[in-house]
MARZAPA-727091 format. One record per residue (C-alpha): residue in three letters; x, y, z. Coordinates in Angstrom, 2 decimals. Layout:
! residues N
@residuo = Ala	X = X	Y = Y	Z = Z
...
This chain:
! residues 294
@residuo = Unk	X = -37.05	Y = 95.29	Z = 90.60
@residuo = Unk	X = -39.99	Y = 97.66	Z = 89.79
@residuo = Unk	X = -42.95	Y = 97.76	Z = 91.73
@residuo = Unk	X = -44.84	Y = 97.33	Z = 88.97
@residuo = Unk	X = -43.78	Y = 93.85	Z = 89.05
@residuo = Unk	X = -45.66	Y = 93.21	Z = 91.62
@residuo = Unk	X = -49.22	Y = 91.98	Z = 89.94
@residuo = Unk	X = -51.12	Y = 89.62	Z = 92.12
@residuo = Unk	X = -52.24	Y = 90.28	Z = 95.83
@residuo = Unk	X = -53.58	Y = 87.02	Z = 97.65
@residuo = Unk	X = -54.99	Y = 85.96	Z = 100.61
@residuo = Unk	X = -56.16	Y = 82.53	Z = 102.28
@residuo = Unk	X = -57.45	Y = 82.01	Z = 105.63
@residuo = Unk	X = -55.95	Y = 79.13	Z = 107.15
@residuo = Unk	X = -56.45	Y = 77.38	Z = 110.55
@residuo = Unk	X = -55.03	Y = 77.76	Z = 114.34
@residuo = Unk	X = -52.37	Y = 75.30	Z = 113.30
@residuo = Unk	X = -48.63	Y = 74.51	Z = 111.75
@residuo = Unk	X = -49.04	Y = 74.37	Z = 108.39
@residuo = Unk	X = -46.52	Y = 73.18	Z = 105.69
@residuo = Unk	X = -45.56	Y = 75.06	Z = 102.20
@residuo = Unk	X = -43.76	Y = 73.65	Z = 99.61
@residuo = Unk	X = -42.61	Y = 75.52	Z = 96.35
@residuo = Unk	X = -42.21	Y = 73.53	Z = 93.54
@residuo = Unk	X = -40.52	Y = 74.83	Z = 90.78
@residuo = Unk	X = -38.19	Y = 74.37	Z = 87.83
@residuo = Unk	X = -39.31	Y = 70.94	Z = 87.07
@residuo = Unk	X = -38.77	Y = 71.30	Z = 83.19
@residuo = Unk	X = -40.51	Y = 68.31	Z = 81.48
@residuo = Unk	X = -39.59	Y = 67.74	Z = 77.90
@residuo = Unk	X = -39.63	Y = 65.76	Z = 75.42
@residuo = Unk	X = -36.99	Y = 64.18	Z = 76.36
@residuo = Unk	X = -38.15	Y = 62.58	Z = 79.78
@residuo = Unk	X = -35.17	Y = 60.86	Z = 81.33
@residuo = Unk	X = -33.38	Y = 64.33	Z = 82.04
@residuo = Unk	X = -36.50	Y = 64.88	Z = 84.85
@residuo = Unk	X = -36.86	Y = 63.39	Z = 87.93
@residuo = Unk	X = -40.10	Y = 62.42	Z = 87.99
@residuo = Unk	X = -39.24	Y = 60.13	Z = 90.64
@residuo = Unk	X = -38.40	Y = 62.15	Z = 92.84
@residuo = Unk	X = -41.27	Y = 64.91	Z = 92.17
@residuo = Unk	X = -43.80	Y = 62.17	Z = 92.65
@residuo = Unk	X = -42.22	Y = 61.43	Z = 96.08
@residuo = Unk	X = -42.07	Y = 65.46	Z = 97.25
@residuo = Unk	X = -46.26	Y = 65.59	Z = 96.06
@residuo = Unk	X = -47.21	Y = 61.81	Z = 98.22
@residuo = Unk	X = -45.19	Y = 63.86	Z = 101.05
@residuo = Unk	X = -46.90	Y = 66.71	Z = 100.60
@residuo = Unk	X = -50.44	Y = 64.80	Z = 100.29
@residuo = Unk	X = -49.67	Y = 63.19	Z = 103.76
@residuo = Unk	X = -48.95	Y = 65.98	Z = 105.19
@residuo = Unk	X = -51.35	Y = 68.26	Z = 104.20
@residuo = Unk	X = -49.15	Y = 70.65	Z = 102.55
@residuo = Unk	X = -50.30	Y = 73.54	Z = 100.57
@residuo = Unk	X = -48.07	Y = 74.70	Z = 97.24
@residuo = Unk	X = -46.49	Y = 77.49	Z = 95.40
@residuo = Unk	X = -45.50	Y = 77.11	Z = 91.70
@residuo = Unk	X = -42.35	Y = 78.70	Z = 90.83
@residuo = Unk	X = -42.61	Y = 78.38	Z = 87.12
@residuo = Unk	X = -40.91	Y = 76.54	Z = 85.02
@residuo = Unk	X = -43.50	Y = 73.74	Z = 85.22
@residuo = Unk	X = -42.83	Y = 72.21	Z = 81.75
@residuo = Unk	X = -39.82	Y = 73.15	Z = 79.18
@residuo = Unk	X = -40.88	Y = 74.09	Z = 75.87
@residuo = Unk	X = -39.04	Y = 77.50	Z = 74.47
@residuo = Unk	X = -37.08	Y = 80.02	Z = 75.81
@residuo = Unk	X = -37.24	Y = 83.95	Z = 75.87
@residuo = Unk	X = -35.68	Y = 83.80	Z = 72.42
@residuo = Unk	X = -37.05	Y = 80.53	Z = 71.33
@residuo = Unk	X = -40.42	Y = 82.22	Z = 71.69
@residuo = Unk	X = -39.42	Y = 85.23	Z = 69.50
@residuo = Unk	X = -37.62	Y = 83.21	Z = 66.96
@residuo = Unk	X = -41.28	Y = 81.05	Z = 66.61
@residuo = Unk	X = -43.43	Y = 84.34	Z = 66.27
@residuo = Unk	X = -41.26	Y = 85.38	Z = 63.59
@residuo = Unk	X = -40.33	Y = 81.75	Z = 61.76
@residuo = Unk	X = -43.09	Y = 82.34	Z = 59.79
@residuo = Unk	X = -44.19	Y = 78.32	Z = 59.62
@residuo = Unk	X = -47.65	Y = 76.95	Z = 58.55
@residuo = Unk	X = -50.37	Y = 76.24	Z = 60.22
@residuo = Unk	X = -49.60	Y = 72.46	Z = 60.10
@residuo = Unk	X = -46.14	Y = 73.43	Z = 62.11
@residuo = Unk	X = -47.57	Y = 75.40	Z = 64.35
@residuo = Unk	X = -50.45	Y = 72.99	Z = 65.50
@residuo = Unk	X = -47.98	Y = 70.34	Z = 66.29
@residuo = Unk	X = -45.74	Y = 72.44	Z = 68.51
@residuo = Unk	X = -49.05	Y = 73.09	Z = 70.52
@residuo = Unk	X = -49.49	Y = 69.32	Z = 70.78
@residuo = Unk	X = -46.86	Y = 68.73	Z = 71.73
@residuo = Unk	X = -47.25	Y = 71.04	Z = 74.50
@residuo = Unk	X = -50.79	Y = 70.05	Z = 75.38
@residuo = Unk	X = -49.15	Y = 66.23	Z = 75.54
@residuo = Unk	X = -46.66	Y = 67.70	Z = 78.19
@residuo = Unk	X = -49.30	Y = 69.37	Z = 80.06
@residuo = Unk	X = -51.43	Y = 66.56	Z = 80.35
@residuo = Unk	X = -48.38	Y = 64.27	Z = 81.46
@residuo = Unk	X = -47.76	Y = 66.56	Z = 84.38
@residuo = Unk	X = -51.38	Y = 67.05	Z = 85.33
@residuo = Unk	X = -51.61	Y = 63.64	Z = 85.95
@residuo = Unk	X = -48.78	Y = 63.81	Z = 88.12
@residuo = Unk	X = -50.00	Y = 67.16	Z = 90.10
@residuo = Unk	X = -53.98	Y = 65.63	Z = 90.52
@residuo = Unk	X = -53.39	Y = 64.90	Z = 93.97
@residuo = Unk	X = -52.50	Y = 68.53	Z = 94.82
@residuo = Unk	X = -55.52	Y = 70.17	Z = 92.62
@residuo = Unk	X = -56.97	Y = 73.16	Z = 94.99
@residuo = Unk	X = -54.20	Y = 73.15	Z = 97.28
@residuo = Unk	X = -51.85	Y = 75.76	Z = 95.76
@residuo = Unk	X = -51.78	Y = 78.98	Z = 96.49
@residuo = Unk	X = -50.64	Y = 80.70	Z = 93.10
@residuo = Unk	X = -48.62	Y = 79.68	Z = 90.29
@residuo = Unk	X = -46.17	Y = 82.15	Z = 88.74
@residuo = Unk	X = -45.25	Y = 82.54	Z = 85.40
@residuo = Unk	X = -41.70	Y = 80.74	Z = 84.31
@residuo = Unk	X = -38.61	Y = 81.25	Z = 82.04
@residuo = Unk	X = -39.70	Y = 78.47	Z = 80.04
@residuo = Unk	X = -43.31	Y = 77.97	Z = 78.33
@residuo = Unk	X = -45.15	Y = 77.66	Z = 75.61
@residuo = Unk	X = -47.75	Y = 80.50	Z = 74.16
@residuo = Unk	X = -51.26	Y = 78.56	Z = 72.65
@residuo = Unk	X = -52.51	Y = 79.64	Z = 69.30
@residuo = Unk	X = -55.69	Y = 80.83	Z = 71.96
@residuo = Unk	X = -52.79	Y = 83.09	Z = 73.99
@residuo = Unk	X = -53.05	Y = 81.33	Z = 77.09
@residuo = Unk	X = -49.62	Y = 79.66	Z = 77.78
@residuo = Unk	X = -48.54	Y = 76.20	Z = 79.44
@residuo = Unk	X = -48.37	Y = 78.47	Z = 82.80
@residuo = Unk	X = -51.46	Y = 79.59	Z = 82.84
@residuo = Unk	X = -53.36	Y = 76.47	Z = 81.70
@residuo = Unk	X = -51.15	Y = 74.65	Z = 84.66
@residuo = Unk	X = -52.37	Y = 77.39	Z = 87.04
@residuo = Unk	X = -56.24	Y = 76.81	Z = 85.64
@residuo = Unk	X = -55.84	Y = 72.55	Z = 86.25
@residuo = Unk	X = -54.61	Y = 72.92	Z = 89.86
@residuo = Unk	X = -57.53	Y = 75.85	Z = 90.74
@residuo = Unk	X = -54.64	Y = 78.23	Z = 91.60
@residuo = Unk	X = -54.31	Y = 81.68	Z = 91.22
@residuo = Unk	X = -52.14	Y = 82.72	Z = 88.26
@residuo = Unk	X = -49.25	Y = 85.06	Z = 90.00
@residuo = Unk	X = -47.69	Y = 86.35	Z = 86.62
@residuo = Unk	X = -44.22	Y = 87.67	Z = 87.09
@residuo = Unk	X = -43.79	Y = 88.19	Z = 91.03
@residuo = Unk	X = -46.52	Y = 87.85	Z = 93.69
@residuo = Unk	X = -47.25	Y = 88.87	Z = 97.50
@residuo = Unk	X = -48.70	Y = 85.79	Z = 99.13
@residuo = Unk	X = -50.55	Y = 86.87	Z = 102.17
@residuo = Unk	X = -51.44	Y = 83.83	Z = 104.63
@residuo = Unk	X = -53.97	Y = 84.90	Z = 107.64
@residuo = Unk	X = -54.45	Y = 82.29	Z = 110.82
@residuo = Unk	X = -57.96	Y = 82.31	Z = 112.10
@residuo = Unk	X = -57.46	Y = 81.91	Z = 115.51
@residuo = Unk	X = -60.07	Y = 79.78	Z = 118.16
@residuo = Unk	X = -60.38	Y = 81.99	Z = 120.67
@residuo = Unk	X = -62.33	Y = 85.55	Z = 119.33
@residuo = Unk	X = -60.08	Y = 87.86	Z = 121.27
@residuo = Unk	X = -56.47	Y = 86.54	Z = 119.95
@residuo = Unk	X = -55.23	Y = 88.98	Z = 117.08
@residuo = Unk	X = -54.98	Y = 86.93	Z = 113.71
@residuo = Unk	X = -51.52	Y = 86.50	Z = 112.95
@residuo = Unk	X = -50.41	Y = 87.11	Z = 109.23
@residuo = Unk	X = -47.31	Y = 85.58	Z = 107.23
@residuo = Unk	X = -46.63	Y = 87.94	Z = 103.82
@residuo = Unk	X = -44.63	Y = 85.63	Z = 101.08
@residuo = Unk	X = -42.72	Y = 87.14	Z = 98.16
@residuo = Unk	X = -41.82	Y = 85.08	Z = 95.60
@residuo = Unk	X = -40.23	Y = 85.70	Z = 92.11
@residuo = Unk	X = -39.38	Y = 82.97	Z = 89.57
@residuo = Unk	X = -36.20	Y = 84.69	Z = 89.73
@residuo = Unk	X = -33.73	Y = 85.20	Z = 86.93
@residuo = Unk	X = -30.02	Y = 85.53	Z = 86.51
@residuo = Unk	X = -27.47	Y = 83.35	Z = 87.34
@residuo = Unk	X = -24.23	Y = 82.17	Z = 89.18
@residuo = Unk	X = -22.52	Y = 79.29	Z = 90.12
@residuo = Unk	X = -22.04	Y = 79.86	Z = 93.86
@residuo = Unk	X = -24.87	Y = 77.96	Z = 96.25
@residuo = Unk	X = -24.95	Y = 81.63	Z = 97.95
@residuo = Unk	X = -25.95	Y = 83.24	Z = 94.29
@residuo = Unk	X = -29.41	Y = 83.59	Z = 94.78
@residuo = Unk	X = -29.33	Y = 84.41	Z = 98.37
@residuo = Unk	X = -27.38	Y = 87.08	Z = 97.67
@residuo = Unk	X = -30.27	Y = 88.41	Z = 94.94
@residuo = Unk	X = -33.08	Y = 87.52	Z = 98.36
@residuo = Unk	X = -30.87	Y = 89.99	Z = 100.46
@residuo = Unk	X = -31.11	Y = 92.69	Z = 97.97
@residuo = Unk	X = -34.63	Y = 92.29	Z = 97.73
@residuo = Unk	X = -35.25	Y = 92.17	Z = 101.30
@residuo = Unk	X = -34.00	Y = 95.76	Z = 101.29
@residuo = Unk	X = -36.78	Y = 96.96	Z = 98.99
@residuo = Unk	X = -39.59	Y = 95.45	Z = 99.95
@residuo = Unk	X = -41.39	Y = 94.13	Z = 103.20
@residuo = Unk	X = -42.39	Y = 89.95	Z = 103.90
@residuo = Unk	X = -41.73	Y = 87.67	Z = 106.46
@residuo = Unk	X = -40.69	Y = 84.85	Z = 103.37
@residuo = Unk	X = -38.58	Y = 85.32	Z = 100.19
@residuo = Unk	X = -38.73	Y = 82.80	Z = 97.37
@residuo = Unk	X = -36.75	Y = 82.44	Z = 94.25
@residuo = Unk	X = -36.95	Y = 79.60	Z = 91.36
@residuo = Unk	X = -34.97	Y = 79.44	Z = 88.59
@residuo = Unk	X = -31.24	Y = 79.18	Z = 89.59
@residuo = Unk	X = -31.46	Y = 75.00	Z = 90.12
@residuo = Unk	X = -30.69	Y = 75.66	Z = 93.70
@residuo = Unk	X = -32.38	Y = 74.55	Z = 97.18
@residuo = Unk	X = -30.47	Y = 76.63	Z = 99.67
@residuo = Unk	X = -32.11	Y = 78.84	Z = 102.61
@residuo = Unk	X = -31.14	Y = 81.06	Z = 105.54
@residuo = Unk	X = -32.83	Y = 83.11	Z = 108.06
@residuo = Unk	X = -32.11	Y = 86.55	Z = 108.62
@residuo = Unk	X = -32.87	Y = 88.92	Z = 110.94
@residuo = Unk	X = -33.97	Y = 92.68	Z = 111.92
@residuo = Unk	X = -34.34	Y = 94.66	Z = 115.06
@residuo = Unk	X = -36.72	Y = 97.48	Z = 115.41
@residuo = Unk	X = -38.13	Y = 99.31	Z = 118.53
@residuo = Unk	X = -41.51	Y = 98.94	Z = 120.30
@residuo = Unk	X = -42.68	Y = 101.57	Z = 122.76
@residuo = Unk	X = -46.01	Y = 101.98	Z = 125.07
@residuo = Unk	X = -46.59	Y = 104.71	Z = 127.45
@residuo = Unk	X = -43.61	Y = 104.17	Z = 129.41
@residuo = Unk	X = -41.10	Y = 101.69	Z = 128.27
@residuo = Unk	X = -39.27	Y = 100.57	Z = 125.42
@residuo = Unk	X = -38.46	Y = 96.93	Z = 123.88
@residuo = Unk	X = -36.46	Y = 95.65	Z = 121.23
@residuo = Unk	X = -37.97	Y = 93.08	Z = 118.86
@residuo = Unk	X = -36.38	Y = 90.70	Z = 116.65
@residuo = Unk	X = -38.36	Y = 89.89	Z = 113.56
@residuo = Unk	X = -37.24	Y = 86.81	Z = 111.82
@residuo = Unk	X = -36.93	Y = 86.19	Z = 108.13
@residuo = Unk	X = -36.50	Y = 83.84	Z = 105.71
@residuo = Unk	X = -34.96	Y = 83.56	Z = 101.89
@residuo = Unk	X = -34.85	Y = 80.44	Z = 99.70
@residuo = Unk	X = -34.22	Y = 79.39	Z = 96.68
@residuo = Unk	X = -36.80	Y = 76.26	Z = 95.81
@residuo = Unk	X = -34.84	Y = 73.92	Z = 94.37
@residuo = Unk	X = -35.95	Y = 72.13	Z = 91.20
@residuo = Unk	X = -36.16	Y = 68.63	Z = 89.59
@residuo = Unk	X = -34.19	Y = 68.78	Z = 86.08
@residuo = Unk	X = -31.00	Y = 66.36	Z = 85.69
@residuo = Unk	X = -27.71	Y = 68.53	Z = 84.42
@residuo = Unk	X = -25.54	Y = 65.11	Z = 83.97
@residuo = Unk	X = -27.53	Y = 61.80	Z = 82.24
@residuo = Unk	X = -25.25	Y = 58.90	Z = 81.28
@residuo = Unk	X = -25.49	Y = 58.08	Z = 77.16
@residuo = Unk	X = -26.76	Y = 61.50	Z = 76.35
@residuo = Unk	X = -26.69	Y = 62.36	Z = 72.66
@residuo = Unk	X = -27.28	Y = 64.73	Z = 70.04
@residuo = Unk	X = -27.00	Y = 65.11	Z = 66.44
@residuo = Unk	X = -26.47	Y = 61.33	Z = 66.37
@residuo = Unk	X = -23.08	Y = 61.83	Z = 69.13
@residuo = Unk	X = -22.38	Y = 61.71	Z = 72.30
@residuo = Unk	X = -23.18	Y = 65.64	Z = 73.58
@residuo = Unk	X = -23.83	Y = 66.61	Z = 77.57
@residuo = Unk	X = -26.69	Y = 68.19	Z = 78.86
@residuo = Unk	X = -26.43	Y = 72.22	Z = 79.07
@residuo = Unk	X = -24.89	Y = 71.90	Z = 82.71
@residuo = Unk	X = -22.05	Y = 69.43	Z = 81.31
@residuo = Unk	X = -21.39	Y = 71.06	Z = 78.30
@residuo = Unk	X = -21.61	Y = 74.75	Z = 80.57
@residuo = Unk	X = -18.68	Y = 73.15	Z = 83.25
@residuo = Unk	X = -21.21	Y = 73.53	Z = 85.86
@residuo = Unk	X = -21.00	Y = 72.02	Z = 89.42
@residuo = Unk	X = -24.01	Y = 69.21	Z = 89.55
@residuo = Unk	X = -26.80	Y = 70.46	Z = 92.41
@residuo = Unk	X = -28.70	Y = 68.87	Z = 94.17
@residuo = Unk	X = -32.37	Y = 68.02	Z = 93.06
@residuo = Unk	X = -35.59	Y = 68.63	Z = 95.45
@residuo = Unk	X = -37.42	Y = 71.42	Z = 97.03
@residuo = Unk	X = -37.46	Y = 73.52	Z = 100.47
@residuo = Unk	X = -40.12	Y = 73.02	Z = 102.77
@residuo = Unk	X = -41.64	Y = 76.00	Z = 104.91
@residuo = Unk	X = -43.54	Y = 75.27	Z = 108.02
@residuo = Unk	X = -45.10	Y = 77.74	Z = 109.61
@residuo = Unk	X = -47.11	Y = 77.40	Z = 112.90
@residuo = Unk	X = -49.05	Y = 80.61	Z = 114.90
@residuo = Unk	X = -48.70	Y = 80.85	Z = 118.55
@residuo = Unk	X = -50.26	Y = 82.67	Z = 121.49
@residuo = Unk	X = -47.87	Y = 84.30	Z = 123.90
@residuo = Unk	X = -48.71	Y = 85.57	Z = 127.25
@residuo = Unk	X = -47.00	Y = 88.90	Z = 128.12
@residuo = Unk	X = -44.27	Y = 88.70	Z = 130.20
@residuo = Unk	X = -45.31	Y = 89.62	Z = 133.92
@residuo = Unk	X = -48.91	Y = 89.71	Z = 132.80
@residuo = Unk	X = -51.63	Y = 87.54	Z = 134.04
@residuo = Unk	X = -53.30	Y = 88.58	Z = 131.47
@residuo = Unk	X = -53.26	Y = 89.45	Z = 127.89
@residuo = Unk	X = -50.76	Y = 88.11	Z = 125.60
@residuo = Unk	X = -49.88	Y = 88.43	Z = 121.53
@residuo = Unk	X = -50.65	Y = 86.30	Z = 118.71
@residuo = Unk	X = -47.28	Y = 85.27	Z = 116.56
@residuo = Unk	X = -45.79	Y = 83.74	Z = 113.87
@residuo = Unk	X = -42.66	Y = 80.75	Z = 114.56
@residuo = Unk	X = -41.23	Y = 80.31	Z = 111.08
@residuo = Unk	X = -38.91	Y = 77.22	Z = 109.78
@residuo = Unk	X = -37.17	Y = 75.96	Z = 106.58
@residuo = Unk	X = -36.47	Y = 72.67	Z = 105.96
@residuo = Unk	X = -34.34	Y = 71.39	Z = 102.71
């Protein structure tokens, strides 16, 4: 990955407390509705709303063209007519979804840019108009998320949390596929969270590394904890009665010989503490406790 990749930079200040993060990605919506789970998205955002939970997008928000759909409709040369009704048909989609994501508008903390979307006639695309309804920062194609606790007492340290997140790209069938791309990426560049979207898989670990802290006169080891996920994602890959071209025809994952996944999200919580230095009366060190929840 290039570091050029790396095109947004945010911050938000957030209070002395555990606080809960869910990515939601790769929800897909289409025309054709009954391959979503809307269901089951609508459950993760009244969870989230109870709970206070803040959001990442991971892209992928609503289905339209591809990579090389996209190309194909820049070239295809179609009227006007053609054109307006593919952005319709867009703007119906966005809409849908909106109404779905309302409860969660201002709570997000960037959006990034998907696999899948649609490109307006005013070049804004179904991403970025997403990103714009939920008052979110648009991330583009990878993001640093950088989350500062304001602590009560003046004298504590504030403790920071740095997220990197990626829609991600790629594939592989394995549950382990895109946590082997994380721990590539956790060699080139420095967070305490790594998120991927795209591969239709909610999986996390933790992992861990050791590095040496000195004062004047003695020496500790600290362990500083990690954590990689992929974020899940709501699209069906087998629907009973599916057809096309008038026959019975799977989904891509069915027709593909793909292992079904299961559908959902991960859910980060992330709480700041205040430790007292061992031995000390006084003095202490503000940290970070870090868990993943699928």
């Amino acid at each position: 990955m290039e570091l050029s990749s790396v095109e947004h930079l945010t911050s938000k200040p957030l209070p002395w407390k555990e606080v809960l993060v869910i990515p939601i990605g790769d929800i897909q919506l289409q025309q054709q509705r009954d391959v979503v789970d809307l269901e089951r998205l609508k459950e993760v955002i009244a969870y989230g709303v109870k709970n206070d939970a803040w959001y990442i997008g991971m892209g992928d928000f609503i289905d339209m063209e591809s990579p090389s759909n996209r190309k194909k409709l820049r070239e295809s040369g179609f009227y006007d007519s053609v054109v307006d009704a593919i952005d319709a048909k867009a703007e119906e989609l966005e809409e849908e979804l909106q109404k779905i994501l309302k409860p969660t508008v201002g709570r997000f903390l960037g959006l990034l840019e998907g696999h899948h979307f649609h490109i307006h006639q005013d070049g804004t695309t179904t991403d970025q108009r997403m990103a714009s309804f939920l008052k979110a920062p648009f991330l583009g194609t990878c993001a640093y998320i950088n989350l500062t606790f304001k602590p009560n007492n003046k004298s504590h340290a504030r403790p920071k949390v740095l997220i990197w997140a990626h829609h991600g790209r790629s594939g592989g069938k394995l549950l382990s596929s895109p946590l082997n791309q994380l721990e590539h990426v956790v060699r080139g560049f420095d967070a305490d969270i790594y998120l991927i979207g795209h591969h239709h898989k909610a999986v996390a670990g933790k992992l861990a590394r050791m590095y040496a802290q000195f004062n004047t006169t003695v020496g500790y080891l600290k362990n500083k904890e990690m954590i990689i996920a992929c974020t899940g994602s709501f699209l069906k890959g087998f629907v009973e009665g599916v057809k096309r071209d008038g026959r019975s025809h799977g989904l891509y994952p069915e027709a593909a010989m793909m292992n079904p996944l299961a559908l959902g999200v991960v859910k980060l919580r992330i709480r700041p503490t205040y430790k007292k230095l061992l031995g000390q009366e006084r003095g202490g060190v503000s940290t970070i406790e870090m868990n993943v929840e699928i």
